[in-house]
LOTOR-364055 format. One record per residue (C-alpha): z, x, y; residue number from 1. Coordinates in pm, whole numbers, plus 50000, padded with zeros to 5 digits. Layout:
% LOTOR-364055
pt w: Z&u: X&v: Y&drenlum: NUM
...
% end
This chain:
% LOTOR-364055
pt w: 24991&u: 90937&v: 04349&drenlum: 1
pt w: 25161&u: 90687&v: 04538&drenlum: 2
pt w: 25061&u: 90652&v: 04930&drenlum: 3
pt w: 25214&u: 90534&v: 05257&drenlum: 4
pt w: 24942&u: 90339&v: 05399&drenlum: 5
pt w: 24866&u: 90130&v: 05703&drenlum: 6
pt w: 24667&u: 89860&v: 05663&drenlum: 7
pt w: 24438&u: 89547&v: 05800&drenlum: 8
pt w: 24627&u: 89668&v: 06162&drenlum: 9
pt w: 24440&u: 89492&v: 06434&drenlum: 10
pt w: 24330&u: 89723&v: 06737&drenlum: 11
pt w: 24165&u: 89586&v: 07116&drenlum: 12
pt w: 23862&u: 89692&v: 07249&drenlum: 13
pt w: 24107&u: 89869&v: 07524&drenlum: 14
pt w: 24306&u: 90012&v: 07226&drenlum: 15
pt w: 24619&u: 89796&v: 07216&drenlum: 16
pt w: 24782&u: 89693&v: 06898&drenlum: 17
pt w: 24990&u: 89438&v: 07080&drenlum: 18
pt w: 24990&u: 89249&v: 07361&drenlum: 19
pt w: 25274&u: 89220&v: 07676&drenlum: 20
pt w: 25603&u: 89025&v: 07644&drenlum: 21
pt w: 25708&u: 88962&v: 07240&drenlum: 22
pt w: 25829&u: 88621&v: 07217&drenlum: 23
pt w: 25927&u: 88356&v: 06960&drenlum: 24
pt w: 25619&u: 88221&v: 07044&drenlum: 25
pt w: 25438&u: 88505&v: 07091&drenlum: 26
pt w: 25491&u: 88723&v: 06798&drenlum: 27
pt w: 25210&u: 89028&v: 06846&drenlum: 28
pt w: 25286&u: 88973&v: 07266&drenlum: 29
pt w: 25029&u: 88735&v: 07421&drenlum: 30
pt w: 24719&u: 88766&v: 07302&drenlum: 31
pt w: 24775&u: 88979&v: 07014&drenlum: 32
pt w: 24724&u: 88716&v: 06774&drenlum: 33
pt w: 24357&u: 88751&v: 06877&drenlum: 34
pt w: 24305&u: 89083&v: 06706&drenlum: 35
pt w: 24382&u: 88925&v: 06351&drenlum: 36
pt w: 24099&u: 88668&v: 06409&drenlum: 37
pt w: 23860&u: 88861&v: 06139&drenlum: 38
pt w: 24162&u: 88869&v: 05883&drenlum: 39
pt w: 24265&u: 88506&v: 05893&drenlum: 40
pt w: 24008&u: 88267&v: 05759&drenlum: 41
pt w: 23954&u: 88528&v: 05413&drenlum: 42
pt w: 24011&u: 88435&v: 05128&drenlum: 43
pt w: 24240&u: 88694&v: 05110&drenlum: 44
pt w: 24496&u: 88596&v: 05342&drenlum: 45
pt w: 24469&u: 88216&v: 05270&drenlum: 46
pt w: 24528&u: 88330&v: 04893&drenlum: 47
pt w: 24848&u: 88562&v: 04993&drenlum: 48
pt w: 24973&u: 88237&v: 05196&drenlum: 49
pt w: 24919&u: 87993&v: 04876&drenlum: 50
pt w: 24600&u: 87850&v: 04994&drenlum: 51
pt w: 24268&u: 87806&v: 04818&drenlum: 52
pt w: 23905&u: 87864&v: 04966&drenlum: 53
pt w: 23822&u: 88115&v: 05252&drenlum: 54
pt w: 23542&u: 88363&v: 05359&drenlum: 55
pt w: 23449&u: 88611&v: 05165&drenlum: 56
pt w: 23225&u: 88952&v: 05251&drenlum: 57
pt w: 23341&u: 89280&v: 05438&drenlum: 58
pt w: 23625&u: 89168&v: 05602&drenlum: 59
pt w: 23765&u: 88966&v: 05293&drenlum: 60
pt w: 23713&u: 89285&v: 05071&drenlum: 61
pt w: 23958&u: 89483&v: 05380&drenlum: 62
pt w: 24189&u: 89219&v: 05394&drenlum: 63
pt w: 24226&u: 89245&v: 05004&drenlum: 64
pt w: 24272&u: 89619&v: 05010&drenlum: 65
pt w: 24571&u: 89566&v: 05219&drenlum: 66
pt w: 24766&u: 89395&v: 04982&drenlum: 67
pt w: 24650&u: 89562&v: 04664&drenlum: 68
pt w: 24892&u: 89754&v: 04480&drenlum: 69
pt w: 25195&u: 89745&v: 04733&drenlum: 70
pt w: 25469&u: 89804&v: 04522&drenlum: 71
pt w: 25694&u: 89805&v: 04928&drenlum: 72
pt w: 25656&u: 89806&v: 05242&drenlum: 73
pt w: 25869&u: 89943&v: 05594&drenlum: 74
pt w: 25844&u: 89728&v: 05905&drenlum: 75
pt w: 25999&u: 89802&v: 06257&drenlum: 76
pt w: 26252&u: 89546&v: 06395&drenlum: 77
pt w: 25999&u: 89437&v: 06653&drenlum: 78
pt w: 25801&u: 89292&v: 06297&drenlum: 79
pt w: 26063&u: 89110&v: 06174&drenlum: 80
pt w: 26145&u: 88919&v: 06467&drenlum: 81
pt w: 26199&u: 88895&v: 06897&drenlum: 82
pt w: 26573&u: 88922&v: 06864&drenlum: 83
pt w: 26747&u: 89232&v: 07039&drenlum: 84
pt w: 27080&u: 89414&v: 07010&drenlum: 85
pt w: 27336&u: 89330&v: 06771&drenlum: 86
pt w: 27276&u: 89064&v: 06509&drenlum: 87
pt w: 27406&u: 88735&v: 06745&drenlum: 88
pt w: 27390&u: 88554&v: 06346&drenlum: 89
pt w: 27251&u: 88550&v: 06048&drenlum: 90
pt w: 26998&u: 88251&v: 06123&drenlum: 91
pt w: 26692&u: 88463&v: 06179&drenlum: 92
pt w: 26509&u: 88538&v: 05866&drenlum: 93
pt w: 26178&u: 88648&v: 06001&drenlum: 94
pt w: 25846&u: 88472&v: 06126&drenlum: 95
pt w: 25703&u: 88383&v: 05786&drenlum: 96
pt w: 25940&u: 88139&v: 05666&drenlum: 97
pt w: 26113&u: 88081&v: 05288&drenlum: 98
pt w: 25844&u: 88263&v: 05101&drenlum: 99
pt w: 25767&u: 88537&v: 05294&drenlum: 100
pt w: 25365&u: 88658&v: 05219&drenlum: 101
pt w: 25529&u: 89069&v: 05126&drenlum: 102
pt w: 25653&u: 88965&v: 04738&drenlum: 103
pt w: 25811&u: 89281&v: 04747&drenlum: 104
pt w: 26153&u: 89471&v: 04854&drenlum: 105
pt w: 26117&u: 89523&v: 05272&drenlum: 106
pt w: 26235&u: 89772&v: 05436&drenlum: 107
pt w: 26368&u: 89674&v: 05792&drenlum: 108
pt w: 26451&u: 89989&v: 06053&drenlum: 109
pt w: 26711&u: 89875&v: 06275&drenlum: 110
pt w: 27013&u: 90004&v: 06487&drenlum: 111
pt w: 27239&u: 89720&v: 06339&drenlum: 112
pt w: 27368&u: 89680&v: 05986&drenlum: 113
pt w: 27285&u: 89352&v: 05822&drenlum: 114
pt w: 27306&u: 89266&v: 05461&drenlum: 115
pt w: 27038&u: 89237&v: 05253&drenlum: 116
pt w: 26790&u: 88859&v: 05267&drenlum: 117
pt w: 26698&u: 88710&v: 04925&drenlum: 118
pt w: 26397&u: 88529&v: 04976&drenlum: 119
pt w: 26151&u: 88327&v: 04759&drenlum: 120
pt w: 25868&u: 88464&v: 04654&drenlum: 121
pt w: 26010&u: 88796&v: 04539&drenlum: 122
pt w: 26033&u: 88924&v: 04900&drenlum: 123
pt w: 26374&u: 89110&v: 04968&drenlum: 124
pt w: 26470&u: 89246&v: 05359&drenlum: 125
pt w: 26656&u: 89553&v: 05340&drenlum: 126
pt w: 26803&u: 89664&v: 05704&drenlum: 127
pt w: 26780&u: 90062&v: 05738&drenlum: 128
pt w: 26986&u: 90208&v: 06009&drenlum: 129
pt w: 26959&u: 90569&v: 05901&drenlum: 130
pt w: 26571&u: 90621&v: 06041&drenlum: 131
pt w: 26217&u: 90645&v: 05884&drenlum: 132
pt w: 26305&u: 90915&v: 05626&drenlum: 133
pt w: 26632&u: 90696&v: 05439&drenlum: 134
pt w: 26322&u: 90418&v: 05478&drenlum: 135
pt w: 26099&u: 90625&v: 05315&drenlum: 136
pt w: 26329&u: 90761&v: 05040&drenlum: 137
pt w: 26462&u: 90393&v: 04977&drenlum: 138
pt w: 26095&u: 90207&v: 04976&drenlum: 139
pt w: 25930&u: 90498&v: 04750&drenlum: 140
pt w: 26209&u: 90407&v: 04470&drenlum: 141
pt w: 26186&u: 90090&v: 04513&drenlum: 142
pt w: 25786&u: 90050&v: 04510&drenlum: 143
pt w: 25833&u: 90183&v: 04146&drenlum: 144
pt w: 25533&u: 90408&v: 04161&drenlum: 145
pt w: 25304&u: 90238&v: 04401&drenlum: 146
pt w: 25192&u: 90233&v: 04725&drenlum: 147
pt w: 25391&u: 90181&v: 05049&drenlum: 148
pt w: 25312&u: 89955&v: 05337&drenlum: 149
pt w: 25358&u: 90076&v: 05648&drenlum: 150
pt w: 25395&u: 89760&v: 05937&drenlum: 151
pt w: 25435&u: 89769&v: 06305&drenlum: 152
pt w: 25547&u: 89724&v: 06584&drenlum: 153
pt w: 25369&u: 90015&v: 06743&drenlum: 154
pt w: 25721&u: 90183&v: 06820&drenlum: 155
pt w: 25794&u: 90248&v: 06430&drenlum: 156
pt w: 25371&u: 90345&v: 06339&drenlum: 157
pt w: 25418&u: 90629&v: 06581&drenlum: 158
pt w: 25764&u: 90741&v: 06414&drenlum: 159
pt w: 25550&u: 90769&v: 06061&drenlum: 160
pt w: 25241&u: 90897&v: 06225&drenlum: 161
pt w: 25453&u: 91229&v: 06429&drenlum: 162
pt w: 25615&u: 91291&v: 06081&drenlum: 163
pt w: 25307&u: 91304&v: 05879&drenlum: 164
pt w: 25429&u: 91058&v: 05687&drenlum: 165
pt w: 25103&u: 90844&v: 05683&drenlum: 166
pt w: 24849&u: 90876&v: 05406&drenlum: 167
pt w: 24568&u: 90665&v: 05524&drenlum: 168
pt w: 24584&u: 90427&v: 05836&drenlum: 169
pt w: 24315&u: 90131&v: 05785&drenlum: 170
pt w: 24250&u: 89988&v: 06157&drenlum: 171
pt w: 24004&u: 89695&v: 06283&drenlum: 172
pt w: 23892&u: 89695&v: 06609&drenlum: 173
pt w: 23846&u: 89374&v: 06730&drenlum: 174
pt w: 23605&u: 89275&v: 07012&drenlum: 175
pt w: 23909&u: 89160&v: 07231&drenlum: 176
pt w: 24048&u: 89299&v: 07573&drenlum: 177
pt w: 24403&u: 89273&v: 07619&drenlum: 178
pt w: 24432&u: 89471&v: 07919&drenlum: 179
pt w: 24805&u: 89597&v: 07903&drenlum: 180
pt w: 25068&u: 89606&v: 07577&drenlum: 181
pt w: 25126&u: 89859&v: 07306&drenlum: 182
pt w: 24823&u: 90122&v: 07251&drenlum: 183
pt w: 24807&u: 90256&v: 06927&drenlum: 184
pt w: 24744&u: 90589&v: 06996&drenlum: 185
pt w: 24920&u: 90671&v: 07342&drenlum: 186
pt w: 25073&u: 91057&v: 07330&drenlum: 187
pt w: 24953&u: 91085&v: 06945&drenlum: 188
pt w: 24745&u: 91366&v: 06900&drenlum: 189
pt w: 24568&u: 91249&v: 06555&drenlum: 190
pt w: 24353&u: 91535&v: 06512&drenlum: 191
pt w: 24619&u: 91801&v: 06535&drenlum: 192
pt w: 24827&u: 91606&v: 06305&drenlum: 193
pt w: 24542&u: 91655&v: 06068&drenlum: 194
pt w: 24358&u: 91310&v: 06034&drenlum: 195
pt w: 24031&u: 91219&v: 05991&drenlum: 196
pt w: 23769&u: 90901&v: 05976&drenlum: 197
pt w: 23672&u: 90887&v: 05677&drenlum: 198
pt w: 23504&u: 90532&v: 05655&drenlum: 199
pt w: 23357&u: 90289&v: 05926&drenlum: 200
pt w: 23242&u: 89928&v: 05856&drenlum: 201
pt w: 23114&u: 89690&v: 06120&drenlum: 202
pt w: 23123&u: 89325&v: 06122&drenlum: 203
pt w: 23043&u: 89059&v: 06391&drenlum: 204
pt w: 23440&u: 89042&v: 06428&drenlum: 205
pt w: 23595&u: 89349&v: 06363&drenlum: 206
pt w: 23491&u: 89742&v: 06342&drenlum: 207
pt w: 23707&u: 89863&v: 06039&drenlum: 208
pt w: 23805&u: 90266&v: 06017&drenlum: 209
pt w: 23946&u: 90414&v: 05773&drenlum: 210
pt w: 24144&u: 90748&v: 05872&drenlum: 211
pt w: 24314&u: 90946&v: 05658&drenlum: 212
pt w: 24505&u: 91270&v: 05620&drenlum: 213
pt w: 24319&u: 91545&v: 05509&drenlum: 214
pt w: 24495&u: 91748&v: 05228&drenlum: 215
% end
């Protein structure tokens, strides 16, 4: 049965999943970049971004568990890019450039209509102003019976979570402090809304967890 899953999300010693002040030059807020440092020298990631070589072990085996069988995935507007308010243009495309590293349909929540971004690589933006469930709906067709990929920012993760719409939530605690930005799990109650750890890894970079909802 298809899932709504979480994955490879990268969490601070001090529980932030982001760091202050968003930025085109600071996507995750400033030092949030850090708490990806176990996820980008695999072999995984450098294959997703059309490179060769990379590590391989536990955190390569994570990192390619994120990406396997993702038939769509649902990002917040703070993923996609820093830009506020009303569309100003259509010249923002995202972070990742012509070939985007999703190859699948992606479903953008915003307050502002846009139409629909073609990009190479089989990745497709889709702007959703009607909320998580019209999200939900519209990625679960369009995933074709697999899984969905549930993004940040932390904003749209706590939507899903307070809905019960997340299956499994795959987190990696990195040995980082930020010391103020977006924490994961501020005002969510995860044990009332019925999740559980159900796996824990460490490695010398990250701690990986594996929570999911108990059925």
């Amino acid at each position: 049965m298809p899932m709504f899953r979480v994955c490879a999300l990268g969490v601070s010693i001090d529980g932030f999943a982001a760091g202050p002040n968003q930025s085109l030059e600071n996507p995750l807020g400033v030092g949030g970049l850090r708490l990806h440092d176990w996820m980008f020298p695999t072999r995984a990631f450098q294959r997703v971004h059309g490179k060769e070589g990379g590590t391989t072990g536990i955190d390569d085996d994570f990192a390619a568990r994120s990406f396997e069988n993702v038939g769509a995935w649902i990002i917040g507007r703070n993923m996609f890019g820093p830009v506020r308010g009303p569309w100003p243009d259509e010249s923002w495309k995202g972070w990742w450039g012509n070939d985007p590293p999703f190859h699948t349909p992606v479903f953008v929540l915003t307050h502002h209509a846009r139409a629909p971004i073609p990009m190479e690589g089989g990745t497709t933006f889709h702007f959703v102003t009607e909320g998580i469930h019209a999200a939900a709906e519209r990625a679960s067709a369009a995933a074709n019976g697999k899984d969905i990929r549930v993004g940040g920012g932390v904003a749209t993760l706590h939507q899903f979570l307070r809905a019960g719409l997340i299956d499994e939530l795959h987190i990696a605690i990195s040995p980082v402090l930020l010391g103020s930005g977006e924490r994961l799990f501020a005002n969510i109650d995860m044990l009332k809304l019925g999740y559980e750890c159900a796996e824990s890894v460490a490695t010398p970079k990250a701690t990986h967890l594996m929570i999911r909802k108990q059925k």
